[in-house]
DONUGU-44685 format. One record per atom (N, C-alpha, C): x, y, z. Coordinates in steps of 0.05 Angstrom, whole numbers, padded with zeros to 5 digits, always signed. Example, Ala and Ser with C-alpha at 12.3 -4.5 7.8 and 13.67 -1.06 7.14 Angstrom:
2
+00264-00114+00156/+00246-00090+00156/+00264-00066+00156/+00257-00045+00142/+00273-00021+00143/+00258+00001+00157/
//
This chain:
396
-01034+02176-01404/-01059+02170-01392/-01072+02195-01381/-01053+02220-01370/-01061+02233-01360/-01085+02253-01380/-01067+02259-01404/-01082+02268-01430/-01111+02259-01441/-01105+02223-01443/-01127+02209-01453/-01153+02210-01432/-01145+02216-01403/-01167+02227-01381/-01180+02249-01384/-01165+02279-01391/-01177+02301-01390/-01186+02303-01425/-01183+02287-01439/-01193+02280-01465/-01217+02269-01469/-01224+02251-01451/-01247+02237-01451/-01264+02249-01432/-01256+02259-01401/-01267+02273-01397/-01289+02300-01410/-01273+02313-01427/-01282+02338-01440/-01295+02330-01463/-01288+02297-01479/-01309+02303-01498/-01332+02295-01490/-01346+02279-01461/-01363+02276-01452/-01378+02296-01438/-01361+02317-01430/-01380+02334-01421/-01396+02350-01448/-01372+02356-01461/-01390+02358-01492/-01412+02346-01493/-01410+02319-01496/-01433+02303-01512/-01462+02302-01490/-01456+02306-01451/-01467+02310-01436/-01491+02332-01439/-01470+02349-01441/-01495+02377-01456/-01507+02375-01468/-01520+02361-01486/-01533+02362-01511/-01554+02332-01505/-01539+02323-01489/-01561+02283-01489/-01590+02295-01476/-01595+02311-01458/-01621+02317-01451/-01626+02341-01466/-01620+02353-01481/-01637+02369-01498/-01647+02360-01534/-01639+02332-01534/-01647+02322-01565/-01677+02318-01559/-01683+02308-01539/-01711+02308-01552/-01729+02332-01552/-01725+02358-01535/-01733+02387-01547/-01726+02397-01581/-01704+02398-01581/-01691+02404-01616/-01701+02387-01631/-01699+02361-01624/-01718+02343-01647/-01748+02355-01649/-01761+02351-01633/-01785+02371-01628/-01790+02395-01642/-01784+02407-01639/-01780+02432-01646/-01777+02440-01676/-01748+02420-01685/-01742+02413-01712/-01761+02406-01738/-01770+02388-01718/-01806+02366-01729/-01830+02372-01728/-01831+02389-01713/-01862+02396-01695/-01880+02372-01694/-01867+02347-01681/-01881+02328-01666/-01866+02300-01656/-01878+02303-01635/-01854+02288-01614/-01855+02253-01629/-01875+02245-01640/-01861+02220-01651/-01853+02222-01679/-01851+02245-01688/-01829+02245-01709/-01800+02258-01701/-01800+02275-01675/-01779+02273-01673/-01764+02250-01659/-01788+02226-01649/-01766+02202-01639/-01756+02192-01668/-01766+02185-01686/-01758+02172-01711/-01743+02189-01724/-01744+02218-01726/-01718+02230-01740/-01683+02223-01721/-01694+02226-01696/-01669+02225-01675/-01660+02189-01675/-01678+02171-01684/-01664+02149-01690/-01645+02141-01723/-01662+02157-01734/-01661+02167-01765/-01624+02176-01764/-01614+02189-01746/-01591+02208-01741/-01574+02188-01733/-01588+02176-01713/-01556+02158-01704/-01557+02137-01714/-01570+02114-01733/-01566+02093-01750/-01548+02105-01770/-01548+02136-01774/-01532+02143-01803/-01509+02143-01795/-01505+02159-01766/-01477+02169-01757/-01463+02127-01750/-01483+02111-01750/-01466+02081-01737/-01460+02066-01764/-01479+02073-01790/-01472+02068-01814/-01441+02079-01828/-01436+02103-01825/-01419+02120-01829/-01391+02106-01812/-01391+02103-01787/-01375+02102-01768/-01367+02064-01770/-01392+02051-01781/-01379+02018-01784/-01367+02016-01811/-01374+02031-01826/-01361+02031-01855/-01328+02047-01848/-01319+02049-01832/-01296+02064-01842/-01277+02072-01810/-01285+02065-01793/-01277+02058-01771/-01250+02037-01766/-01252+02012-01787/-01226+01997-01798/-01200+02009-01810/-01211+02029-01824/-01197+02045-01838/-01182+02067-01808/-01205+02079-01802/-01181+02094-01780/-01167+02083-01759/-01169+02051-01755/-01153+02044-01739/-01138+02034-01753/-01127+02030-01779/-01108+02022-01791/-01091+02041-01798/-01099+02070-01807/-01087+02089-01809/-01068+02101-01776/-01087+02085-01758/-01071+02096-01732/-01049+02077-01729/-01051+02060-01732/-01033+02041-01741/-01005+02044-01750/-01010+02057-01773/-00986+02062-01791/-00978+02094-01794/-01004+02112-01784/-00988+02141-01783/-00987+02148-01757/-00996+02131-01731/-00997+02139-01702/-01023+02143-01689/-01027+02144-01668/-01060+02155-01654/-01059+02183-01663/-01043+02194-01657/-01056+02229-01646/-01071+02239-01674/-01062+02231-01696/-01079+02251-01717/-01101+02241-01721/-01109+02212-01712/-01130+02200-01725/-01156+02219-01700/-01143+02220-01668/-01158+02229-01645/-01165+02246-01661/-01138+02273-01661/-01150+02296-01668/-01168+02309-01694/-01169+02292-01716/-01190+02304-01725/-01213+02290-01728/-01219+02267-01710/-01243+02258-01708/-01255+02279-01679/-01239+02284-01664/-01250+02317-01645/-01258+02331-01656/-01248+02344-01689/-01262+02371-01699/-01275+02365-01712/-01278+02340-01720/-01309+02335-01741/-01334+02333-01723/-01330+02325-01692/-01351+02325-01682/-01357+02354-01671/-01335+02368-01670/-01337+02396-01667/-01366+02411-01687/-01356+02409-01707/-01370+02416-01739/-01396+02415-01741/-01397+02381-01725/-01426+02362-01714/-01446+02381-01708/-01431+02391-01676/-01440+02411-01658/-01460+02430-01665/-01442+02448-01676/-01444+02470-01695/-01471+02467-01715/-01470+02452-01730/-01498+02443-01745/-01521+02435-01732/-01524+02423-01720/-01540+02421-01695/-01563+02446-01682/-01534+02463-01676/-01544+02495-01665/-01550+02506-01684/-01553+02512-01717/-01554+02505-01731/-01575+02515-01755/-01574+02483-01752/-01599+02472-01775/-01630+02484-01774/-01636+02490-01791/-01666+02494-01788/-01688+02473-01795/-01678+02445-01807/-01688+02421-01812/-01677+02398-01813/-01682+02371-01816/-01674+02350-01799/-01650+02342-01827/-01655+02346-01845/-01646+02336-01868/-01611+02353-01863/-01607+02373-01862/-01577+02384-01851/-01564+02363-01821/-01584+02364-01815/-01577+02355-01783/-01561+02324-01793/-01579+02307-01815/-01571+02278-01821/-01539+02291-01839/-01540+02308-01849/-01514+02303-01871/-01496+02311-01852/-01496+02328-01839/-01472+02333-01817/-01465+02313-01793/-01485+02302-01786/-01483+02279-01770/-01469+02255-01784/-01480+02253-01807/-01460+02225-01827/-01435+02244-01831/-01413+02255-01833/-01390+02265-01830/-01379+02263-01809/-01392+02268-01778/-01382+02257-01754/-01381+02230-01759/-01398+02211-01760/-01403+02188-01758/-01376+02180-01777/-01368+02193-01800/-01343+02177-01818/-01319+02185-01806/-01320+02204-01787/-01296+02213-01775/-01295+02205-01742/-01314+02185-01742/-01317+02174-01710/-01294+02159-01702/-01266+02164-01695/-01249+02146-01684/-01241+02147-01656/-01251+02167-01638/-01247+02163-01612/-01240+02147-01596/-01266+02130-01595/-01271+02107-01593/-01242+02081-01595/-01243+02083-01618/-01213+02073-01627/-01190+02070-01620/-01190+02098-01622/-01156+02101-01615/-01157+02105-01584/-01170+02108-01570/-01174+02113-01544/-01158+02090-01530/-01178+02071-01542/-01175+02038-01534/-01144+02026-01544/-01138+02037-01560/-01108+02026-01567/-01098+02046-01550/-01102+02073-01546/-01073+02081-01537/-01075+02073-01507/-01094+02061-01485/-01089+02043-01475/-01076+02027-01467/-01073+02016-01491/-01061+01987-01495/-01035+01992-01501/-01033+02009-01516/-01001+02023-01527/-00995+02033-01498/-01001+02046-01469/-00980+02049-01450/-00987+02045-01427/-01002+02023-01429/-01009+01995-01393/-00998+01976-01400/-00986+01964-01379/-00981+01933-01380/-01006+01922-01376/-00999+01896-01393/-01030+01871-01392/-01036+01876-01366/-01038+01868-01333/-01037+01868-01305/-01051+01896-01300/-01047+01918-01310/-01063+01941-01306/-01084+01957-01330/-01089+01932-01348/-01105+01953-01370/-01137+01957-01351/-01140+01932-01348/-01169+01932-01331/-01180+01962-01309/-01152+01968-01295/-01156+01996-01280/-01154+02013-01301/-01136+02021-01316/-01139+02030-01342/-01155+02041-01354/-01169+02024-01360/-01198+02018-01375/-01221+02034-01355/-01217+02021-01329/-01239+02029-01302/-01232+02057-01298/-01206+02068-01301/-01206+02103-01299/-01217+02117-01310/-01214+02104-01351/-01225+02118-01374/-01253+02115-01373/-01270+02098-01358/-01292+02093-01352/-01302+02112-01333/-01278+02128-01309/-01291+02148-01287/-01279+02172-01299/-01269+02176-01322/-01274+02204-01334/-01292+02206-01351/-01306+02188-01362/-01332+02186-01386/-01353+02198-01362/-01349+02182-01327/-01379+02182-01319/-01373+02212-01312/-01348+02228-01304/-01350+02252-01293/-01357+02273-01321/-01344+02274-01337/-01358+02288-01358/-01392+02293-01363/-01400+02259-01352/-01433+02256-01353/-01445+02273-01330/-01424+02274-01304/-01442+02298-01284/-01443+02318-01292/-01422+02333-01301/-01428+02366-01305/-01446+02372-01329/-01451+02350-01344/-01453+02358-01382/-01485+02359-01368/-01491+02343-01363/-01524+02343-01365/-01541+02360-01352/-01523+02369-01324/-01535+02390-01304/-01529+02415-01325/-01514+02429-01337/-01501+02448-01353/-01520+02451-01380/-01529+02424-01387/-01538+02426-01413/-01576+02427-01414/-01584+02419-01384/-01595+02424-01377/-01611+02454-01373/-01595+02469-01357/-01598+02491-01343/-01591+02520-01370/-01573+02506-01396/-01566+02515-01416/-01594+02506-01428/-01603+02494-01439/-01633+02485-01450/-01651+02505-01441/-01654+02506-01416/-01681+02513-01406/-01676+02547-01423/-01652+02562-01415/-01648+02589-01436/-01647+02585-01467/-01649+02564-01475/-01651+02565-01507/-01640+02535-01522/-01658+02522-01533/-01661+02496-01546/-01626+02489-01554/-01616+02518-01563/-01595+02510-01584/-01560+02510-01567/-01561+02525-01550/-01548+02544-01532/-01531+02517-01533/-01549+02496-01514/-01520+02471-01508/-01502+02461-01529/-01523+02472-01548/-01500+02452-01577/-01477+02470-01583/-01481+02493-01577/-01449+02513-01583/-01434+02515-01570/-01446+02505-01539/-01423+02497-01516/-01417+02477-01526/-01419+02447-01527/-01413+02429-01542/-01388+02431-01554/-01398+02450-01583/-01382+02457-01601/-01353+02471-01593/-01361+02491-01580/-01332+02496-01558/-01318+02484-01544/-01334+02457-01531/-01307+02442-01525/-01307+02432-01530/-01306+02423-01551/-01301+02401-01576/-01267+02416-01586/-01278+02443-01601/-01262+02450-01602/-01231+02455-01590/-01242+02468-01564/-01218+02472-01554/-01200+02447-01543/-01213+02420-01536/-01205+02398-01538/-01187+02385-01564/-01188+02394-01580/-01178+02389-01597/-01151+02409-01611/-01155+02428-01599/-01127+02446-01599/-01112+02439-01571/-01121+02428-01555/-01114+02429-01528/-01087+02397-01543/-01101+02379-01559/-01091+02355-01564/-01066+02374-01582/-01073+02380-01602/-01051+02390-01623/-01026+02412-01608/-01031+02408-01588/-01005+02426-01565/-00987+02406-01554/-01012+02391-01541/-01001+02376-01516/-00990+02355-01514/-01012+02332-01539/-01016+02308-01533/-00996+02296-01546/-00975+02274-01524/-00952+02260-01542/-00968+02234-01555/-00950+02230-01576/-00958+02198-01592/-00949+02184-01581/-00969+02154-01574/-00963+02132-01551/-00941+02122-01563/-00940+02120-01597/-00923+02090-01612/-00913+02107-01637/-00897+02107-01645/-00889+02114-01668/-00902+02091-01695/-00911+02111-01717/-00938+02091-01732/-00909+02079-01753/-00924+02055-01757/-00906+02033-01771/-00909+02036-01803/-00898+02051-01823/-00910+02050-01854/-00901+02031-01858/-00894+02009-01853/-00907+01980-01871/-00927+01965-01863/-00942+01977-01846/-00975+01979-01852/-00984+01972-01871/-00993+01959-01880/-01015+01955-01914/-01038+01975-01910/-01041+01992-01932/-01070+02012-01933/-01074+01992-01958/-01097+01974-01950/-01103+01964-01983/-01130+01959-01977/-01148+01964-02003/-01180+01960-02003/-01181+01938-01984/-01177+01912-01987/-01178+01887-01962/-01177+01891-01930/-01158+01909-01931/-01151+01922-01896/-01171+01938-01902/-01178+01961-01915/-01196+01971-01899/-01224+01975-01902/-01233+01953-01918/-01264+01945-01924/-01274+01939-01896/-01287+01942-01879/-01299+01935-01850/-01316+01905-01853/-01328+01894-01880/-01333+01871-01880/-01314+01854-01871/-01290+01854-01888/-01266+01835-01887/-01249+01838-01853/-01255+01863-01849/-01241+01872-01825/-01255+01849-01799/-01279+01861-01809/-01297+01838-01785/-01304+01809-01785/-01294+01800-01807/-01299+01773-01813/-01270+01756-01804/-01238+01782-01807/-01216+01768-01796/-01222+01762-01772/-01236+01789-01743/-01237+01776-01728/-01257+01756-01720/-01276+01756-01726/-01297+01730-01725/-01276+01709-01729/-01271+01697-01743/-01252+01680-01755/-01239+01663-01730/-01217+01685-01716/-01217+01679-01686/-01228+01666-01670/-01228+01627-01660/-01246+01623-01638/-01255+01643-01627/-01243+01646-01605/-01241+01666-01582/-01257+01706-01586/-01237+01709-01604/-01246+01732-01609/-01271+01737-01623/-01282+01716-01633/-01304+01721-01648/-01334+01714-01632/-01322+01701-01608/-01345+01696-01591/-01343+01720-01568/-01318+01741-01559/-01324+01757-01544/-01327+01780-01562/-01331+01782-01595/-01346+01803-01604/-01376+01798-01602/-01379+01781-01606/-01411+01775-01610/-01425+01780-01577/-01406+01769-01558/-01413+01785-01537/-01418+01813-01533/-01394+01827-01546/-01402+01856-01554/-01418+01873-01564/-01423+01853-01583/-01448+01866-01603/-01471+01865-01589/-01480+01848-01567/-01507+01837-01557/-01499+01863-01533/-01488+01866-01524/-01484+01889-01499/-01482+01912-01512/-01470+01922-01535/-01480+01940-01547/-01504+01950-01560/-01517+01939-01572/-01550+01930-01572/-01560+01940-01553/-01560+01924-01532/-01576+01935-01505/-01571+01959-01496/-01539+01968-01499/-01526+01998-01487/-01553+02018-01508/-01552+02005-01534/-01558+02027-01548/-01588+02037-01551/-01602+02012-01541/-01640+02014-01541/-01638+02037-01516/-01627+02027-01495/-01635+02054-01467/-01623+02077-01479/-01596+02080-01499/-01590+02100-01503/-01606+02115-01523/-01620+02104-01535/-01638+02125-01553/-01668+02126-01550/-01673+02115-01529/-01698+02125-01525/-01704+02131-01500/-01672+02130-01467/-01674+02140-01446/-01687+02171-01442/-01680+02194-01461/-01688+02210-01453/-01717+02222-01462/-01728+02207-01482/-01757+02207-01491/-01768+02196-01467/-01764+02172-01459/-01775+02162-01437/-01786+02169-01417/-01761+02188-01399/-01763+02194-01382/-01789+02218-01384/-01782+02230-01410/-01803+02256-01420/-01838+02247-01414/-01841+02219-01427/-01863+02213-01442/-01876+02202-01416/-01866+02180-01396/-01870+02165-01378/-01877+02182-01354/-01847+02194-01341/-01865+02216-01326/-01864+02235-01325/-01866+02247-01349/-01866+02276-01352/-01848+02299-01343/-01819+02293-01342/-01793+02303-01326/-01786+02329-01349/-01773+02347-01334/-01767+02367-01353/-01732+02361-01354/-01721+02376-01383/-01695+02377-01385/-01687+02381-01363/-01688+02402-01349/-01664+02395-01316/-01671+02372-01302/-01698+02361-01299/-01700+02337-01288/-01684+02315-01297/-01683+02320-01323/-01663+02293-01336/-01637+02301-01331/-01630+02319-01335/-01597+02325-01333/-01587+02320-01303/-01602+02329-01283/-01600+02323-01247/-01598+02287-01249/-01615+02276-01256/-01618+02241-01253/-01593+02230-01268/-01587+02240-01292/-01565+02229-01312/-01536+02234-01294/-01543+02260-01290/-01512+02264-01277/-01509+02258-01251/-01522+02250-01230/-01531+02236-01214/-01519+02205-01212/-01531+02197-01239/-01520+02165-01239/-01486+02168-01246/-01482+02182-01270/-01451+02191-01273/-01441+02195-01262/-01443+02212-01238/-01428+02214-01216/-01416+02186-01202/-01443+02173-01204/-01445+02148-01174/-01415+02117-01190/-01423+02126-01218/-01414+02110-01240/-01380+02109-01233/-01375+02139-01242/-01348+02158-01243/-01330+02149-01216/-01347+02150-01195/-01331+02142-01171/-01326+02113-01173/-01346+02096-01181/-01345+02066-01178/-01325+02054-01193/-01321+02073-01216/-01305+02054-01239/-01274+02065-01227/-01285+02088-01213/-01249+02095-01208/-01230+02085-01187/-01253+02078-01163/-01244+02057-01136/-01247+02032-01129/-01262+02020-01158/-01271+01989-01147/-01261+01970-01168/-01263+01980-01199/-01262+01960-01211/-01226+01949-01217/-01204+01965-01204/-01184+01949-01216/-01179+01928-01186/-01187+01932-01163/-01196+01921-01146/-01212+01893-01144/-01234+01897-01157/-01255+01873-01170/-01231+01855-01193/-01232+01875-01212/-01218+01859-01234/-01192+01837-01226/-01180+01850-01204/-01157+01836-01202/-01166+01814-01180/-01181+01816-01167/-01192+01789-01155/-01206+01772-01167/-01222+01778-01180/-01237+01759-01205/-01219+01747-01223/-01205+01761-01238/-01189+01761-01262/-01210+01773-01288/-01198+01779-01313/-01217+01790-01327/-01239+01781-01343/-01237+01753-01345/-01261+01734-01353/-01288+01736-01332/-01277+01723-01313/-01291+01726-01285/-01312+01753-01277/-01300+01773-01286/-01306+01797-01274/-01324+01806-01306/-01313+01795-01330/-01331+01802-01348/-01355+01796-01348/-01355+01771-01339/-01381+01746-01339/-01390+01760-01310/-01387+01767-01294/-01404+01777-01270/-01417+01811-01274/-01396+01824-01284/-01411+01850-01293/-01436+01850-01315/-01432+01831-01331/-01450+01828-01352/-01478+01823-01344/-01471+01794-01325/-01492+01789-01312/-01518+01804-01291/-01497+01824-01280/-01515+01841-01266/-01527+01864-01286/-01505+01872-01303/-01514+01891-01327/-01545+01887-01333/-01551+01858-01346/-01576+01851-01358/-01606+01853-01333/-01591+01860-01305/-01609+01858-01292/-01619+01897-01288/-01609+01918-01301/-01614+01939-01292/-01636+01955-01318/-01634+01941-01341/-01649+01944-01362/-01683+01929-01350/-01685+01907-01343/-01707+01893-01333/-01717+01900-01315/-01708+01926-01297/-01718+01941-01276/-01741+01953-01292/-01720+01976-01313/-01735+01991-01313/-01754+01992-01338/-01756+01962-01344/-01775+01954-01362/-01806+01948-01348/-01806+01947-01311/-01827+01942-01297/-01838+01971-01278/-01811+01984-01288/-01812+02005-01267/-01842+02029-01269/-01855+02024-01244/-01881+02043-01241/-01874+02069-01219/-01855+02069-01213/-01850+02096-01197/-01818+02103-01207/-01807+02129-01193/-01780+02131-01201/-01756+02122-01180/-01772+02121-01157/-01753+02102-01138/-01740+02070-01160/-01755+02054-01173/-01755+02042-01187/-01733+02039-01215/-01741+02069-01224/-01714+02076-01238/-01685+02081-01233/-01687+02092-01193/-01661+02096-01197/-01651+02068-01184/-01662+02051-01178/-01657+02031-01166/-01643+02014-01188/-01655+02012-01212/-01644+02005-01242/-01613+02019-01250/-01616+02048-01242/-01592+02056-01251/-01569+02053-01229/-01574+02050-01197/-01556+02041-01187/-01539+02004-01196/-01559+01987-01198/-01549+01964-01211/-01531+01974-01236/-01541+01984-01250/-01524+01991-01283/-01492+01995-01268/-01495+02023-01247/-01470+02023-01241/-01451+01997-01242/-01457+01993-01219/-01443+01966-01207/-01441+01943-01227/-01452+01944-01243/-01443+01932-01268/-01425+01946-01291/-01413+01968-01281/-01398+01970-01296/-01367+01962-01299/-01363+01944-01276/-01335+01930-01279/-01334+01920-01301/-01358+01905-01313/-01356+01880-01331/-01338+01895-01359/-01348+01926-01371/-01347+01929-01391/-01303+01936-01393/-01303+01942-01372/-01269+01942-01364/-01262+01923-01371/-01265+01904-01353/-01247+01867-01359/-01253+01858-01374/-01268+01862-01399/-01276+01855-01429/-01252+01876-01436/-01258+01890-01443/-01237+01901-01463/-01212+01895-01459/-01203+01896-01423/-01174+01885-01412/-01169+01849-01432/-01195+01842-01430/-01188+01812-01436/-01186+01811-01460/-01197+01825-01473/-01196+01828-01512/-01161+01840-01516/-01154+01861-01508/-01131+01874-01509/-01109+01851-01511/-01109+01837-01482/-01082+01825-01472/-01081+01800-01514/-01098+01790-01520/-01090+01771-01545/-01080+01794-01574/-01078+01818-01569/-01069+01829-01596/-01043+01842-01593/-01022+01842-01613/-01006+01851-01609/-01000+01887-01617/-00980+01891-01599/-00984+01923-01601/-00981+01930-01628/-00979+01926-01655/-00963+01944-01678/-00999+01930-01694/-01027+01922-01680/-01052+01915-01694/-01068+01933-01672/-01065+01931-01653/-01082+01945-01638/-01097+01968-01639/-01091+01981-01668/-01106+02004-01674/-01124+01989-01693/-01114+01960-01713/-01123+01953-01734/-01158+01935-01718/-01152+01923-01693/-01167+01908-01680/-01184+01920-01673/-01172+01931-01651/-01199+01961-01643/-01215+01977-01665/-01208+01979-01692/-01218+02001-01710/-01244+01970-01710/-01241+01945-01720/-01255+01932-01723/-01276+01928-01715/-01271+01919-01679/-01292+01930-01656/-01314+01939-01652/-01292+01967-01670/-01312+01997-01668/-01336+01982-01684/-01323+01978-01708/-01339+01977-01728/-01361+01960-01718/-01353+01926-01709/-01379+01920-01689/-01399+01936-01684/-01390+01952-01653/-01406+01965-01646/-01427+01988-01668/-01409+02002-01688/-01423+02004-01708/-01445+01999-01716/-01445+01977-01718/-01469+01958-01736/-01497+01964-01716/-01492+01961-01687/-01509+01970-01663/-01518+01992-01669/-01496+02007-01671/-01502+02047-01677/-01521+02050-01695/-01524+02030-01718/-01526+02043-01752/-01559+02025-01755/-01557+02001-01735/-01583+01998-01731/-01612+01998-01711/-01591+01997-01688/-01614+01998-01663/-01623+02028-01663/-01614+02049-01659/-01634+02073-01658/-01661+02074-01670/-01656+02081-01704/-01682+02081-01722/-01698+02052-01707/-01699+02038-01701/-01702+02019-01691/-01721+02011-01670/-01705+02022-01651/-01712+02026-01618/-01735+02049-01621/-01734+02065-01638/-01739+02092-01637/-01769+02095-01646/-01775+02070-01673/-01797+02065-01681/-01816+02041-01667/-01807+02030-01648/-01814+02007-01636/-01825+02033-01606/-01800+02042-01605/-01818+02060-01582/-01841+02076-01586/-01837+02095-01612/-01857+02102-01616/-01883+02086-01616/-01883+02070-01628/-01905+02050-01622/-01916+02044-01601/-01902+02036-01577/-01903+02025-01560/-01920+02049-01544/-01915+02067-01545/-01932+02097-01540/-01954+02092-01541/-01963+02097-01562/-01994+02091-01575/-02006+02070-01559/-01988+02048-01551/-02003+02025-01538/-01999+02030-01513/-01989+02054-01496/-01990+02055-01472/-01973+02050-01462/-01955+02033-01469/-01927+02017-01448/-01896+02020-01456/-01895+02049-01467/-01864+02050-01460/-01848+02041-01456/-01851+02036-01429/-01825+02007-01414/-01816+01991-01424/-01829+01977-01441/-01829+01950-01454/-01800+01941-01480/-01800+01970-01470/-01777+01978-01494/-01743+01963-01479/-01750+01968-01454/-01728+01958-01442/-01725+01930-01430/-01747+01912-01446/-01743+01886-01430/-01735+01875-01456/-01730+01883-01481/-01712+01878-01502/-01688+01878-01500/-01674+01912-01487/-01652+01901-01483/-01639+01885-01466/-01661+01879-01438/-01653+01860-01422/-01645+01838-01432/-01661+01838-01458/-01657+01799-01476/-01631+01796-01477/-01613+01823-01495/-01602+01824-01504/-01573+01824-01491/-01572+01836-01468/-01552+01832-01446/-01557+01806-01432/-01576+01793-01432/-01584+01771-01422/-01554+01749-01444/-01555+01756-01465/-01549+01734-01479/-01514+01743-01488/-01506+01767-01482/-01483+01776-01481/-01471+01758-01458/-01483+01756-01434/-01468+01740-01411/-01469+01712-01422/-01486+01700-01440/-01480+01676-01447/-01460+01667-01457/-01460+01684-01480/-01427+01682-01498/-01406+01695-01483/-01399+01706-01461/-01381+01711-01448/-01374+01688-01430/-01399+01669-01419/-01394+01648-01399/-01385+01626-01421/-01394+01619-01439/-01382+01603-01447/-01350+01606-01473/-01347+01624-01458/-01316+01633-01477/-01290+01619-01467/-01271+01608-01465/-01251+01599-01452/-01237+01631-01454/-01224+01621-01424/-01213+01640-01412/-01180+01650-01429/-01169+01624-01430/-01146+01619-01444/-01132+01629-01477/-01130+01637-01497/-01126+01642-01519/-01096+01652-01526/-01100+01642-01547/-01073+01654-01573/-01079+01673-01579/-01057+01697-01591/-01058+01719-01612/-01083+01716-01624/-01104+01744-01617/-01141+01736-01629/-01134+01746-01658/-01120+01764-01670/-01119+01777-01696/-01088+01772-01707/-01094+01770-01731/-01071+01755-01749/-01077+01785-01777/-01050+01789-01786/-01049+01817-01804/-01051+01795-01833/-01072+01815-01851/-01079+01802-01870/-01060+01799-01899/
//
């Protein structure tokens, strides 16, 4: 755990650096800010296309050859990412290097199994709420850094990035022990690792198929604020890169502490259904803020709620975990991913052209009472889930 902390940690501060300077580089790249919203949605539908197609595949391979190789070279492909980025002189490099991260996206993945591979059921929820306050601390330093790195030069953050991407990833190939020893009677067969079939076993699942779809609807929503939060803030009120990086890491901070002192606390008083269905609930209420919001008191009032909703996304995964058995848990999670995927590969281009639009007509905001819908209806299918279940995934 200690590893999988300063792991997630570091690749967030990575990815921190670089979230408030895409919409300058896009810019810049494009020479015009609503083509660079549509190229920058253009980038991450490819990298969620890339990453749902084959995401099955790396958690089956983690599966049967272990986590650590699948972690570590999905670290140096996003390394590579980096690097092209700082880079590219046009948008068209930027997409082919980005679809290579995106096929090598297993983080995510194996993160979540190795988890699961060394908590008891009774503590994944804190677990989960730790790996959640090293994502938000990564988010303080990356944005202030990537920020203040921006304002000296568009490209600068992406080779910091790239450096600790890197050295994260040698840091793993020293350090990092394997949670499970990988099982080769594993099946690698076209069936396992097609991501259609992958996602249709777990659909299949009462249970599991109603708290993916919960997933998918909360991913959705994660992903509209996530690709068009920092245009927003640009376009709406006119904030510069350090302005965004101070407010981002700001909330990360407030996040980082909350998920690290409250939610195994929460979780274990609620239980993890309970606590899923209440985090969700408030979740859908911090998007609809700032879908009304006319000042920035307003916004951060939105992003304090988000916090405090972030127990919910802990005791979901705690509650998905406890029904799979450990020797699938890389196979389940790769699936997940792939879910979420489908969010990745379509909401950006998406969100991105809807915002643009929404420009022209004056109202911005509006962009976010979509994903309010959409978290709105994640808590539905979470409330009506029974709490109770069998083994959610069965090996094919």
């Amino acid at each position: 755990m200690r590893f999988l902390l300063v792991t997630v940690f570091v690749d967030m501060l990575g990815l921190g650096l670089i979230v408030p300077i895409v919409p300058a580089l896009m810019t810049a790249v494009t020479a015009d800010p609503a083509t660079a919203v549509v190229w920058s949605g253009v980038l991450g539908s490819t990298y969620g296309m890339l990453q749902f197609a084959l995401s099955p595949l790396l958690g089956r391979l983690s599966d049967r050859y272990g986590r650590r190789p699948v972690l570590l070279v999905s670290l140096t492909c996003l390394g590579v990412d980096w690097l092209a980025h700082a880079s590219a002189s046009g948008p068209w490099t930027l997409l082919l290097f980005h679809a290579v991260a995106g096929a090598c996206a297993g983080t995510n993945t194996v993160v979540n199994a190795y988890v699961a591979d060394v908590t008891e059921p009774a503590e994944r929820a804190r677990a989960y709420g730790r790996i959640g306050a090293a994502f938000g601390l990564g988010f303080v330093a990356g944005p202030i850094l990537g920020g203040l790195l921006g304002a000296v030069d568009v490209r600068l953050p992406f080779l910091a990035a790239a450096a600790l991407c890197f050295a994260n990833a040698a840091y793993g190939w020293l350090i990092l022990p394997e949670s499970r020893p990988g099982d080769r009677t594993t099946p690698l067969t076209l069936r396992a690792a097609n991501p259609v079939t992958a996602i249709i076993a777990v659909l299949r699942r009462p249970v599991l198929g109603r708290l993916t779809c919960a997933r998918l609807c909360a991913d959705v929503a994660r992903m509209i604020h996530q690709s068009v939060w920092s245009f927003f803030l640009a376009v709406q009120f006119a904030w510069t890169t350090a302005h965004i990086g101070a407010v981002m890491a700001a909330g990360a901070l407030a996040g980082a502490l909350f998920q690290a002192r409250a939610v195994g606390p929460i979780v274990r008083r609620l239980g993890d259904q309970r606590a899923a269905i209440a985090g969700s609930l408030i979740g859908a209420i911090s998007p609809a803020i700032t879908a009304v919001a006319a000042a920035p008191w307003m916004l951060y009032t939105g992003q304090a709620v988000g916090v405090v909703a972030s127990f919910g996304g802990a005791a979901e995964r705690s509650w998905i975990s406890r029904g799979i058995r450990p020797g699938e848990q890389g196979t389940v999670q790769g699936a997940l991913t792939g879910v979420g995927a489908m969010a990745e590969a379509c909401v950006p281009v998406t969100a991105g052209v809807a915002f643009a639009s929404l420009i022209s007509y004056g109202s911005p905001a509006l962009i976010f009472a979509g994903a309010a819908v959409f978290a709105a209806a994640s808590t539905l299918l979470l409330a009506t889930t029974p709490g109770q279940h069998p083994p959610l995934y069965q090996r094919p």
